[in-house]
C-alpha positions as CSV (number, residue, x, y, z in Angstrom):
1,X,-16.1,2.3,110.2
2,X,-19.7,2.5,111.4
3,X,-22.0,-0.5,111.1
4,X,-25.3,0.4,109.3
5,X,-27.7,-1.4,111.7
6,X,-31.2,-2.0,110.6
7,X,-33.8,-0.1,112.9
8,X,-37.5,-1.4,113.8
9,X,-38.8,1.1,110.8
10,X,-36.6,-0.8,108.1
11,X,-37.6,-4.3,109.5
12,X,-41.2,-3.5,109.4
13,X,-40.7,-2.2,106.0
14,X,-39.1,-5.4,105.0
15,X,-41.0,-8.0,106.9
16,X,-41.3,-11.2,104.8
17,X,-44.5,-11.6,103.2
18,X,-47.3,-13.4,104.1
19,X,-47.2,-17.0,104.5
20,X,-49.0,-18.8,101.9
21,X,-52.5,-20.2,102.8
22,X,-50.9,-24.1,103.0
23,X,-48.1,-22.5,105.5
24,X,-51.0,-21.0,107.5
25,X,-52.9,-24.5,108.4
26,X,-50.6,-25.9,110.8
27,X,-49.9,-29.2,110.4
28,X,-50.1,-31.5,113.8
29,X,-46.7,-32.9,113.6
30,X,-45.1,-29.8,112.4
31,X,-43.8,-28.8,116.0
32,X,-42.4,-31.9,116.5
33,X,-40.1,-31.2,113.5
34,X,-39.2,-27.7,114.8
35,X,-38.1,-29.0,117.9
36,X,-36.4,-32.0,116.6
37,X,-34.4,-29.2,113.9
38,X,-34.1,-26.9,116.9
39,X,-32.1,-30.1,118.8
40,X,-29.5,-30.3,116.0
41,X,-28.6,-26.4,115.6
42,X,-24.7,-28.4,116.6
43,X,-24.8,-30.4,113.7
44,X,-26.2,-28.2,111.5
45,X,-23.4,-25.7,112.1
46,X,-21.0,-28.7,111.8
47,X,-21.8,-29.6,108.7
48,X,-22.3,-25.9,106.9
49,X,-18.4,-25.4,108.5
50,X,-17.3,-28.4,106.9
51,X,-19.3,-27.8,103.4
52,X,-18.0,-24.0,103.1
53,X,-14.6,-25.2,103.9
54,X,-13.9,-27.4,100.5
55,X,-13.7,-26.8,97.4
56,X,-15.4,-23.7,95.5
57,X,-15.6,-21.6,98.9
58,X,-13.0,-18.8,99.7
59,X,-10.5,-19.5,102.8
60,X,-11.4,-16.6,105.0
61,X,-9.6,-15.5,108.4
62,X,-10.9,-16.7,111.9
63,X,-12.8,-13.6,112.3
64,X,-15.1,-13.6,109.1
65,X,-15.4,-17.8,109.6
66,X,-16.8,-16.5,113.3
67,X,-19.1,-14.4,111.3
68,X,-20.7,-16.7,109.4
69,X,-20.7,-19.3,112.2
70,X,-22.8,-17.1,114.0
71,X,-25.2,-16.4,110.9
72,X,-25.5,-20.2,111.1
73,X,-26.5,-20.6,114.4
74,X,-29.0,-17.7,114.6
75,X,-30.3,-18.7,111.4
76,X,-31.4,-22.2,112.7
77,X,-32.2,-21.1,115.7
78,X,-35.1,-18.9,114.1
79,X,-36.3,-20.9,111.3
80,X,-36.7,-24.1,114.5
81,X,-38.7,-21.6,116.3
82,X,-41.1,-20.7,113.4
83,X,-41.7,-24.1,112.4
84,X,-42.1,-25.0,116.0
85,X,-44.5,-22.7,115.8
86,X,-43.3,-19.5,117.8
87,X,-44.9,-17.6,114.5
88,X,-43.2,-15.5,112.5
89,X,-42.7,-12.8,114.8
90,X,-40.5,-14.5,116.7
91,X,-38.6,-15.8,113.3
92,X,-38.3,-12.0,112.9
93,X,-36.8,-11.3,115.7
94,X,-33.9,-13.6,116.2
95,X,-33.2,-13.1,113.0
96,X,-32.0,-9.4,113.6
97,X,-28.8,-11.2,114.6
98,X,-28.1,-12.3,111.5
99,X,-28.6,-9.1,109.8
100,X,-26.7,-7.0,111.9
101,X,-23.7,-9.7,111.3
102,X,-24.4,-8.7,106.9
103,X,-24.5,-5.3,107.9
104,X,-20.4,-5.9,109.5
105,X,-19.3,-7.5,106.9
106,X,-20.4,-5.3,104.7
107,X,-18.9,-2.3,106.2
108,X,-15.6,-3.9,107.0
109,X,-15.5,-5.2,103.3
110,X,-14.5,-8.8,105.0
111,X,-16.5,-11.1,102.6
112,X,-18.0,-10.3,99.2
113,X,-21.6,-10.5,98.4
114,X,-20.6,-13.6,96.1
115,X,-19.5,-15.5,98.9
116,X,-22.0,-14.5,101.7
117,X,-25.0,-15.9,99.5
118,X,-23.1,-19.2,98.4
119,X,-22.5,-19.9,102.2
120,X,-26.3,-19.0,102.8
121,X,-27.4,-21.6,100.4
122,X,-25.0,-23.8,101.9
123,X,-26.3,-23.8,105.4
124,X,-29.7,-23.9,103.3
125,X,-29.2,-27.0,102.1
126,X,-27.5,-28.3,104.8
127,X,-30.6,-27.5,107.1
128,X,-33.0,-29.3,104.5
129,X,-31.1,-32.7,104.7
130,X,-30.8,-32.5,108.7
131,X,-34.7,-31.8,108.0
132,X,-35.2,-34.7,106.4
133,X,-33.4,-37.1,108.8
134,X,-35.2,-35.3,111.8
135,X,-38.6,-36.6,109.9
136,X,-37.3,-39.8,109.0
137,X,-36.6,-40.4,112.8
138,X,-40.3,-38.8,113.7
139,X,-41.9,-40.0,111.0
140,X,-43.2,-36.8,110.1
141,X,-46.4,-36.3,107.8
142,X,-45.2,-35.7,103.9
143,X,-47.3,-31.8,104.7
144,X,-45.3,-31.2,107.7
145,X,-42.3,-31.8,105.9
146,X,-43.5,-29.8,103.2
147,X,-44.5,-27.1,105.3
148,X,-41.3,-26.8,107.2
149,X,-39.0,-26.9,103.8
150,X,-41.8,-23.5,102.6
151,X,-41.1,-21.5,105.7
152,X,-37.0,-22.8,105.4
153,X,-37.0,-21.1,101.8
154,X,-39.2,-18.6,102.7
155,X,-36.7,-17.5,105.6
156,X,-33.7,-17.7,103.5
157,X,-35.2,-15.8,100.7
158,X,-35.9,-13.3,103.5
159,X,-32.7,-13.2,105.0
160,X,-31.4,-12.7,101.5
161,X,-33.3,-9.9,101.1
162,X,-32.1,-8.0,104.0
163,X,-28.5,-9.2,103.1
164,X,-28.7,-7.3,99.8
165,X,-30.1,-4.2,101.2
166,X,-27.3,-4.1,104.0
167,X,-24.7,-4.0,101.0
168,X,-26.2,-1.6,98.5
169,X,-26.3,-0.1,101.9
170,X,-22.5,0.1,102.1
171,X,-22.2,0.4,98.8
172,X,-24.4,4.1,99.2
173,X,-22.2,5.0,101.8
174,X,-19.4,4.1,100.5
175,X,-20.1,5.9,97.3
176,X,-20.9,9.3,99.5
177,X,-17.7,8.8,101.4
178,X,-15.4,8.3,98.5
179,X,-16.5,11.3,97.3
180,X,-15.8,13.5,100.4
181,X,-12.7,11.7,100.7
182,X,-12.1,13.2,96.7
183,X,-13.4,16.5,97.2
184,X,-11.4,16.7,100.4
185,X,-8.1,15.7,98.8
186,X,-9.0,17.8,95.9
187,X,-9.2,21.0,98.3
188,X,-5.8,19.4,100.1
189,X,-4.2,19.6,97.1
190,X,-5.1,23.5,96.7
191,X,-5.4,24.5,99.8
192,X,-3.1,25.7,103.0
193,X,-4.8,23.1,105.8
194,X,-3.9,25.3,108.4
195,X,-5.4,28.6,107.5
196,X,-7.7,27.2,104.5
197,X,-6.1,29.6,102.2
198,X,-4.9,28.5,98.2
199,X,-1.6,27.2,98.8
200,X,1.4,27.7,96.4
201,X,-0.3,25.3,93.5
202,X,-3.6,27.1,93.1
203,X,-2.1,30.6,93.4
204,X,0.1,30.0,90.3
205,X,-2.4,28.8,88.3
206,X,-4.5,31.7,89.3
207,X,-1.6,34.1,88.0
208,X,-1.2,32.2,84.8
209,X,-5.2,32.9,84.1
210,X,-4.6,36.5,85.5
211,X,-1.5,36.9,82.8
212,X,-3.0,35.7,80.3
213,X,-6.5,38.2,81.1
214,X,-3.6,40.7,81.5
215,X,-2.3,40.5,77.6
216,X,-5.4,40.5,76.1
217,X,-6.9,43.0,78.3
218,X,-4.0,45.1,78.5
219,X,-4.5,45.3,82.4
220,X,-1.7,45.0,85.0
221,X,-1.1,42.4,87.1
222,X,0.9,42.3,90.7
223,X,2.3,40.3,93.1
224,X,2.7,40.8,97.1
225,X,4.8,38.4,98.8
226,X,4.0,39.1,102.5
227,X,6.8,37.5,104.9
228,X,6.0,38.2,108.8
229,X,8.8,39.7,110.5
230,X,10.7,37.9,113.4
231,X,8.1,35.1,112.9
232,X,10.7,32.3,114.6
233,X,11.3,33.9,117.6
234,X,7.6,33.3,118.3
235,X,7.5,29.8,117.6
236,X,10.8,29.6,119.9
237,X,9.8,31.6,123.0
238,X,5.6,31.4,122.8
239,X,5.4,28.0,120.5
240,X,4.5,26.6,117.7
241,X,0.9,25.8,118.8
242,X,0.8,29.6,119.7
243,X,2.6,30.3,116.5
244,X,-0.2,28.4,114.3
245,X,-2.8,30.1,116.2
246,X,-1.0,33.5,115.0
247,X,-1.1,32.4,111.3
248,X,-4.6,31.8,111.4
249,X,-5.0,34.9,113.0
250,X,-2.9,37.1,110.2
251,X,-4.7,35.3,107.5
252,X,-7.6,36.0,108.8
253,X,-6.5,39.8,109.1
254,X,-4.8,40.1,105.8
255,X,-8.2,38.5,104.2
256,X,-10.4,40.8,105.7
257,X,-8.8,43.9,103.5
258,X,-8.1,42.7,100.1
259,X,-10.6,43.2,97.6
260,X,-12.6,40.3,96.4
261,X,-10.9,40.5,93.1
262,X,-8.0,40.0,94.9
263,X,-6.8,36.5,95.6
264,X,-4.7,35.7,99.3
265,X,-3.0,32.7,99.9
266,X,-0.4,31.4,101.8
267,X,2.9,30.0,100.4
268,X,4.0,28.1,103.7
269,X,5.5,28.6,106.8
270,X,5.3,32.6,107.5
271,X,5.3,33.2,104.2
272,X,1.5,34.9,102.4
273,X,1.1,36.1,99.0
274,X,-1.8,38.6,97.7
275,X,-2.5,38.5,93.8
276,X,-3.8,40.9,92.5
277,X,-5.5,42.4,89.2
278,X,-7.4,45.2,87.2
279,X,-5.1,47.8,89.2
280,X,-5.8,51.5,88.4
281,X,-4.1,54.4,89.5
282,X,-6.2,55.0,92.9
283,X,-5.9,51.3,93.4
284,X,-2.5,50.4,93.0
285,X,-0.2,47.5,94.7
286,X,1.6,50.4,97.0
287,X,-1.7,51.2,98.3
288,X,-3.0,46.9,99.0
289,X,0.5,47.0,100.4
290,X,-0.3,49.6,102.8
291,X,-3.3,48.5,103.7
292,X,-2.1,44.9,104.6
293,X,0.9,46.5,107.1
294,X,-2.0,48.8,108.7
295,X,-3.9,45.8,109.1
296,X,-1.0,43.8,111.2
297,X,-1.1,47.1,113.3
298,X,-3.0,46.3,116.4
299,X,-2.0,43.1,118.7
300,X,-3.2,39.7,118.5
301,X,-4.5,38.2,121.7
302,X,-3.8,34.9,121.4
303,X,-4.1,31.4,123.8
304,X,-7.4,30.0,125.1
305,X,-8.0,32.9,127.5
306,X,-7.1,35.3,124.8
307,X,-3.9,37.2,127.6
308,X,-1.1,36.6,125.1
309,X,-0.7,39.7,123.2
310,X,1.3,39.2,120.1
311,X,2.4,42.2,117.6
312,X,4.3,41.1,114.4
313,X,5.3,43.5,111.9
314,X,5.8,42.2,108.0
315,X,8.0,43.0,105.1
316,X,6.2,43.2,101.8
317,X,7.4,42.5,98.3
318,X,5.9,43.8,95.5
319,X,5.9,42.9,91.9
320,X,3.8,44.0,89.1
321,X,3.5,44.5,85.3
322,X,4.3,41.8,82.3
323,X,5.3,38.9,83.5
324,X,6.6,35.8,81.0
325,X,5.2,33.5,83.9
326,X,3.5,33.0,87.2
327,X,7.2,31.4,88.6
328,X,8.5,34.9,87.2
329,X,6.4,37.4,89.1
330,X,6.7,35.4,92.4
331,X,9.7,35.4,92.2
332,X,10.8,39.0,91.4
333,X,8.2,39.5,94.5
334,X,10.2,37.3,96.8
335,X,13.4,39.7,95.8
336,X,11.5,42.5,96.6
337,X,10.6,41.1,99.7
338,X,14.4,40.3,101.0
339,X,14.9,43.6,100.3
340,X,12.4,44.8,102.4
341,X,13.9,42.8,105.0
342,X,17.5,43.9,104.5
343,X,16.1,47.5,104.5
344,X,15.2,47.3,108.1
345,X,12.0,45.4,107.9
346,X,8.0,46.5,108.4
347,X,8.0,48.1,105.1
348,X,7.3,47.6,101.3
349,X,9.6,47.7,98.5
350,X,8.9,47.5,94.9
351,X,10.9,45.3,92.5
352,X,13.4,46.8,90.4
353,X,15.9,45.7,87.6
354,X,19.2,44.8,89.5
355,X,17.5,43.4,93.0
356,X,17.9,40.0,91.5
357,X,21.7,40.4,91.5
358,X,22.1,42.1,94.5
359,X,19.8,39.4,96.3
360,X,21.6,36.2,94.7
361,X,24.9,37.8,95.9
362,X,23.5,38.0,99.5
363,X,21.9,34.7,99.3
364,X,25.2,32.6,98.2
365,X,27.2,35.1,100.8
366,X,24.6,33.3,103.0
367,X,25.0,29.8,102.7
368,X,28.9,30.6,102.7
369,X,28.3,31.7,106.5
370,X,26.1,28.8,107.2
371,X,29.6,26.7,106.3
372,X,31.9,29.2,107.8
373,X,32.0,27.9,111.7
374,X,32.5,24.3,110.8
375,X,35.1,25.2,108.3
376,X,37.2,27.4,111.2
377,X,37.0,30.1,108.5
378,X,36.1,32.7,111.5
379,X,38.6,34.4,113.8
380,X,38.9,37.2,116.5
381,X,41.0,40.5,116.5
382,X,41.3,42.3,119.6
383,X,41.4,46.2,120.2
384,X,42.9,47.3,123.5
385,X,41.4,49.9,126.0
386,X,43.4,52.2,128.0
387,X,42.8,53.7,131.5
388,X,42.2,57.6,130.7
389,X,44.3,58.2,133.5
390,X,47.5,56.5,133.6
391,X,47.1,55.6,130.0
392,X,47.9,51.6,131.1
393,X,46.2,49.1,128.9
394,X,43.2,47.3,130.9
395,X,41.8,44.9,128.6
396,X,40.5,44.5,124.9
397,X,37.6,44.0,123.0
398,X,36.5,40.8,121.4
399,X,36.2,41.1,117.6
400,X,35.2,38.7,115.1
401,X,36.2,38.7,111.6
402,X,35.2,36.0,108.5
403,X,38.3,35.3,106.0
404,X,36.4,33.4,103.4
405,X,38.9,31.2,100.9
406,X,37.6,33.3,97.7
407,X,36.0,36.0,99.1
408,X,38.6,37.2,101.5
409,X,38.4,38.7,104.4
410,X,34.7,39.7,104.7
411,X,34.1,42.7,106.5
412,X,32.0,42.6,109.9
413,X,28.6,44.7,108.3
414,X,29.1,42.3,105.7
415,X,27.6,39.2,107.7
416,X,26.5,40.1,111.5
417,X,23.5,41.2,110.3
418,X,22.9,38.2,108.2
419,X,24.2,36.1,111.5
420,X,21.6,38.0,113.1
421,X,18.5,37.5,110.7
422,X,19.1,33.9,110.3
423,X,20.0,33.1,113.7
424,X,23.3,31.5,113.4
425,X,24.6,34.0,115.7
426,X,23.8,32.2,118.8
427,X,26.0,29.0,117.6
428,X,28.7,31.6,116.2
429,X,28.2,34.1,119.7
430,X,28.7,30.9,121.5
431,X,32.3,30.2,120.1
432,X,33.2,33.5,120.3
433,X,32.7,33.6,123.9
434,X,34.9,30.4,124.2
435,X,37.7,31.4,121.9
436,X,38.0,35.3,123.6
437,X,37.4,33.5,127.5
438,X,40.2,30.9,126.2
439,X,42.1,33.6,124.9
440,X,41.9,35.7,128.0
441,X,43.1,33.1,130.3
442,X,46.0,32.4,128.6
443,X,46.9,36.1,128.4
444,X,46.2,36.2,132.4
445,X,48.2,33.3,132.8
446,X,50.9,34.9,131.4
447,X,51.3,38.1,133.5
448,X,49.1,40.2,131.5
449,X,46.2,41.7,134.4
450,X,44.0,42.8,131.2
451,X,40.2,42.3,131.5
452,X,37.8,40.7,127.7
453,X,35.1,41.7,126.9
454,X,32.8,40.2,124.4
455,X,29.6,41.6,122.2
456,X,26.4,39.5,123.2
457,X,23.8,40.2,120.4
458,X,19.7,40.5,121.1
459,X,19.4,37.2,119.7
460,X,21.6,35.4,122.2
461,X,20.0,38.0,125.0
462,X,16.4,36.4,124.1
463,X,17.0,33.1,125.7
464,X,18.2,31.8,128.6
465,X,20.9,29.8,126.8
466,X,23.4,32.8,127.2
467,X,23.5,32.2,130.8
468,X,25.2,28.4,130.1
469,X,27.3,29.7,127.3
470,X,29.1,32.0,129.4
471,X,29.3,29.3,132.5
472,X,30.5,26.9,130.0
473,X,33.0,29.3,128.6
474,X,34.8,30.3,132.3
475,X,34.8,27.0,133.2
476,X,36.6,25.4,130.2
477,X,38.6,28.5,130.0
478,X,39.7,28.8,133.8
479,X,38.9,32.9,133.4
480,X,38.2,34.3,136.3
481,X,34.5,35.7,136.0
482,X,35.3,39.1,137.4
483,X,37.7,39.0,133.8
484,X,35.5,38.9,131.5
485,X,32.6,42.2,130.0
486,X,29.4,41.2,128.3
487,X,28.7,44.6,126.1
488,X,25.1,44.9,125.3
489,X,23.6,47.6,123.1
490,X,21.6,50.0,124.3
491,X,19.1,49.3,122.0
492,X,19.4,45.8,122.7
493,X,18.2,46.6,126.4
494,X,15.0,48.1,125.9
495,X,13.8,44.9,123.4
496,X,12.4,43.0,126.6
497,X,12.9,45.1,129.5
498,X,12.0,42.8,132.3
499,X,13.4,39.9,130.9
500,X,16.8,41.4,130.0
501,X,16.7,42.6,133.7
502,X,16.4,39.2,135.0
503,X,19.0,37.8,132.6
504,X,22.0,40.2,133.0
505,X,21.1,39.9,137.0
506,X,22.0,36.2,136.4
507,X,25.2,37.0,134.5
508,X,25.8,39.7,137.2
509,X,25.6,36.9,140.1
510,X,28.8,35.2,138.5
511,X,30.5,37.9,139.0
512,X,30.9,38.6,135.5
513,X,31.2,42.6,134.4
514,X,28.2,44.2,132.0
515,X,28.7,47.3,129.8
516,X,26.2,49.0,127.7
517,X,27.6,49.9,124.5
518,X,26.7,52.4,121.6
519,X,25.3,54.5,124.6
520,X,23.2,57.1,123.8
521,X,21.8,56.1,120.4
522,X,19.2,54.2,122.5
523,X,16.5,54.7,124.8
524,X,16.8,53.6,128.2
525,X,16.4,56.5,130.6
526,X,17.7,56.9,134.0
527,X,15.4,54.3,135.6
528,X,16.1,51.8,133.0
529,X,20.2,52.0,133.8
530,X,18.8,51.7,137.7
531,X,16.8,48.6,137.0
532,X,19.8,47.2,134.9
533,X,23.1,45.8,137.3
534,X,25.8,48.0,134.6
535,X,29.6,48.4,135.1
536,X,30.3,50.6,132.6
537,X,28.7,52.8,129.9
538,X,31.0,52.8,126.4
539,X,30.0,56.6,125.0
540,X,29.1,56.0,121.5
541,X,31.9,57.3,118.8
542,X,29.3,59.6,116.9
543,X,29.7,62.1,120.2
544,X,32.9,61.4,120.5
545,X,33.7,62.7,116.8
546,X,31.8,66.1,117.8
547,X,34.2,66.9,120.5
548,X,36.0,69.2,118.3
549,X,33.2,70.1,115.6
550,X,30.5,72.0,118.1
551,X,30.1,73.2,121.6
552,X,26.9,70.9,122.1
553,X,29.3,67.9,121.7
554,X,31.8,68.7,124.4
555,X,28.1,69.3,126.8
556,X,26.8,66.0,126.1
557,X,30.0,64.0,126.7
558,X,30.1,65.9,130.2
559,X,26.5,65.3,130.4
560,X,26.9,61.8,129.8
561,X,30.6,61.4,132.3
562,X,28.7,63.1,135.0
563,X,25.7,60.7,134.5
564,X,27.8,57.8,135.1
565,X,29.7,59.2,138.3
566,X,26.0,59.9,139.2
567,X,25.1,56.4,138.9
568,X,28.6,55.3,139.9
569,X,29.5,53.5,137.0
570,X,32.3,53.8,134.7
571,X,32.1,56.0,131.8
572,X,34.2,54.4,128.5
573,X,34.9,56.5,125.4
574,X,34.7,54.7,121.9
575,X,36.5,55.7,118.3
576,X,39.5,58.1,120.1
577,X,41.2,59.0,116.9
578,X,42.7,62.4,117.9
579,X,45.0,63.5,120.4
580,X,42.8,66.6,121.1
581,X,39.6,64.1,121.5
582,X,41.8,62.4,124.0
583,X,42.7,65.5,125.9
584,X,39.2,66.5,126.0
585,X,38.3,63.1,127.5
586,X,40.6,63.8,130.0
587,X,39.8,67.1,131.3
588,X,36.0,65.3,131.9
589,X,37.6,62.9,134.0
590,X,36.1,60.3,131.2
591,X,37.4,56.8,132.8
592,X,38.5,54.5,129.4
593,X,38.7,54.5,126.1
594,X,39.8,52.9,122.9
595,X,40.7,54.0,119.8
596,X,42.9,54.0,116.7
597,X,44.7,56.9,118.6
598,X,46.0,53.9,120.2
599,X,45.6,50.6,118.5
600,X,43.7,48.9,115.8
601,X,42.0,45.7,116.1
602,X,45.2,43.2,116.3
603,X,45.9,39.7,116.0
604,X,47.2,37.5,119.0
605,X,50.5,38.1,118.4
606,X,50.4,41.9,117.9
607,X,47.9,42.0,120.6
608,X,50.6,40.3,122.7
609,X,53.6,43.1,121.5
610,X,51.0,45.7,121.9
611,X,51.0,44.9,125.7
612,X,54.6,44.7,125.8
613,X,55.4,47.4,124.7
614,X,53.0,50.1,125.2
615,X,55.0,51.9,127.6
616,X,58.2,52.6,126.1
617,X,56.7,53.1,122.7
618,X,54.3,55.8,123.8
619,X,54.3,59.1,121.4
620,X,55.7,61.9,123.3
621,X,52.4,63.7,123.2
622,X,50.6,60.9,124.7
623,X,53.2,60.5,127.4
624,X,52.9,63.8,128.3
625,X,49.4,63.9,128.3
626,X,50.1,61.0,131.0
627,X,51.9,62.7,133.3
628,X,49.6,66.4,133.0
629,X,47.2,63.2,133.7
């Protein structure tokens, strides 16, 4: 707390006034006294401890007692000098001690006002009996002890005085600061601290006045719940300082197109909210919407150097129209919102009756698959793959399926995207890679020379953590590396091209196999599959499906074959379901496949038969396919 310290200004201001006429005539002896008083400072200060100690003064601490010890002494010291004769002047001066001590404890609060003046007229009075000893012993004149008892009270009626002004003082400042202090909790209490925006509180009570303007004016009202897209994987891969800097930096965007009858504010985390009234046809909440996604358009340059380029999409809910509530139209908004999200993201979507089902079905669905790993509710199928030529099984896919106790079995688009938007596919990625490695080994181990391979999802791809799950999983699993497939999507590739790069090159250096899969829904050129160290590409099952429809479809599966001799990788054919598909395959010298032509996805133990007995129970068209092979 800062000390108000008097300046020379105020002490000229309040320098005592002048001495009376008697306390102008010096009196001979009087500098005798001041001396003599000026000798027994010690036992004046001994005696004002000892008085202000007993009964009807406050026990303080050992800092405040120091405190008013120190007003003693300086107190003595300057009244001795005056009456010594040193003038007032130098009474004056000393005393500045004394006032910046009133000024501490005043701002620390340590003593009340009360107290500090009882103690003052307790060293007062102990200083006029140690006067009157000191003239005993001199045999002082009755005027020079008369004198030196005026310019005693004069001095303590000053120092009073000045004691006062140092607490009203205070008591100003403290006054002023309280108030800030209230004002500034008052705007805390309304208002986002990070981005200075109305937080959740004042934005519903802003609806509620906007409702009720809305009944009696007849006038709609709307909500836009504004939820950036991806938002997390900023805080984890830039930070979160970077990530507050960014909030600031879309509230500041979002704020700069709303109308001023509009009212933006931010619900927390990534979460912002426009409210909006006295909407007409050519102003309508589609069109705020639209404006607030172009204005997230261009980058954010970010960091103290402003290099780190940030571009975040949002998805926008939108609510409007009678409303019972405030709670009622954010919320509908917030549906809205999810939906936006489950539709694919950087869009808008308006509320509609029904949403509020479909979104309470996917949020309980949710929560089931945050409980689903611990409860061992998830577990893999396998799908076998077949060399093209010799029709010999090689390995099998990694699948994972959810069989929830009252759901069932929950089908696979069903909750990998939700693993995906909520990140829990990393911890659910992670045991899948330990169950199939596990698996794998065990199928080795028991004379089966079949590779696994295993789906690795963006999320996992983003961080570095992929690279210790799969070293964790062929160690505790004993799979040799060269045994187990990482499939990526293509689409997957191109999210961070230079990272993935450096990534899969790590995987690569275990000597683990890497597959694109869905091939050719993407965009990676011909460059990107050089830059990328890939085994095999897995033909996506929509061209496979065209084999038989339309000439173009038997061109682009050459196309695509001859593109991965090119490149000398391994081509791999996904969703065979017809012999003449296989054939087809064939005759482009495709490498592998899988399909229902040959198996489902199987449990262990058909997985196991499957491999048993492929041979022997091969259909006679597939065996003779085999041998024309």
């Amino acid at each position: 707390m800062t000390v108000q310290r008097p300046d020379p200004e105020r002490a000229e201001k309040h320098r005592p006034p002048v001495p009376p006429a008697a306390l102008q005539q010096p009196v001979q002896d009087l500098p005798a006294l001041g001396e003599a008083l000026k000798a027994r400072a010690g036992d004046v200060l001994s005696q004002t401890v000892a008085l202000t100690t007993g009964a009807g003064y406050q026990e303080v601490d050992a800092v405040v007692q120091g405190s008013f010890e120190r007003i003693s002494v300086s107190s003595t010291t300057a009244v001795s000098r005056w009456i010594a004769g040193e003038g007032i002047e130098v009474a004056v001066e000393i005393g500045r001690e004394t006032w910046e001590i009133f000024a501490e404890l005043a701002a620390h609060r340590a003593a009340t006002l009360d107290e500090v003046t009882k103690r003052c007229f307790a060293w007062r009075n102990v200083m006029a009996e140690v006067l009157h000893e000191s003239a005993i012993e001199l045999d002082s004149s009755p005027e020079a002890v008369a004198q030196a008892l005026s310019i005693l009270q004069l001095s303590l009626e000053f120092s009073l005085l000045r004691m006062c002004e140092c607490f009203e003082v205070e008591r100003t400042r403290t006054d002023e600061e309280l108030k800030r202090r209230e004002e500034e909790l008052s705007f805390l209490a309304t208002h986002d601290p990070l981005t200075g925006l109305p937080n959740r509180t004042l934005i519903l009570d802003r609806v509620e006045q906007m409702l009720v303007r809305s009944a009696r004016s007849q006038t709609p009202v709307a909500a836009l719940f504004v939820d950036l897209d991806n938002f997390k994987s900023i805080n984890d891969t830039l930070g979160h300082g970077v990530g507050d800097e960014l909030l600031r930096a879309v509230a500041a965007r979002l704020d700069g197109v709303v109308r001023d009858a509009d009212a933006l504010g931010r619900l927390g985390g990534d979460e912002f909210v426009v409210i909006s009234e006295a909407l007409t046809l050519s102003v309508g909440p589609e069109l705020i919407a639209e404006r607030l996604l172009d204005a997230l358009k261009q980058p954010f340059k970010l960091g103290a150097d402003l290099e780190t380029r940030v571009t975040v999409t949002a998805s926008i809910g939108v609510a409007a129209g009678e409303r019972i509530s405030a709670e009622e139209l954010l919320r509908d908004a917030d549906i809205a919102m999810y939906r936006a999200k489950w539709d694919g993201k950087h869009r808008y979507v308006v509320f509609e009756d029904g949403m509020q089902h479909t979104v309470q079905h996917r949020m309980e669905l949710e929560m089931d698959l945050r409980e689903a790993l611990e409860n061992e509710e998830f577990f893999l199928v396998y799908q076998p793959t077949l060399d093209l030529h010799d029709m010999r099984p090689t390995g099998v896919e990694a699948l994972i399926r959810w069989k929830h106790p009252v759901r069932g079995t929950v089908q696979p688009d069903n909750f990998i995207p939700l693993l995906e938007e909520t990140g829990l596919i990393t911890e659910v990625g992670k045991w899948v890679l330990q169950e199939a490695c596990s698996q794998g080994a065990k199928w080795r181990h028991a004379g089966y020379p079949i590779g696994m391979a295993v789906n690795v999802s963006g999320r996992q791809l983003d961080t570095d953590q992929l690279m210790a799950d799969i070293e964790d999983a062929l160690s505790d699993s004993g799979l040799a590396s060269e045994a187990l497939t990482i499939e990526i999507t293509e689409t997957t590739l191109m999210r961070n091209v230079e990272e993935t790069a450096r990534r899969l090159t790590q995987i690569k250096a275990l000597g683990v196999r890497i597959a694109i899969d869905d091939f050719g829904t993407g965009y990676s050129s011909i460059a990107h599959l050089q830059q990328f160290p890939v085994d095999a590409l897995k033909i996506d099952r929509s061209f496979i499906s065209q084999l038989q429809s339309n000439q173009e479809g038997e061109t682009l599966i050459h196309t695509l074959v001859q593109l991965g001799k090119a490149l000398s990788i391994e081509t791999f054919a996904e969703g065979i379901e017809q012999q003449q598909e296989l054939s087809l395959l064939q005759d482009e010298d495709c490498d592998n496949g899988q399909g229902f032509l040959f198996a489902r996805p199987l449990d262990v133990a058909a997985t196991e038969a499957f491999l048993q007995n492929w041979a022997e129970h091969t259909t006679p068209a597939l065996a003779q396919t085999a041998q024309h092979a």
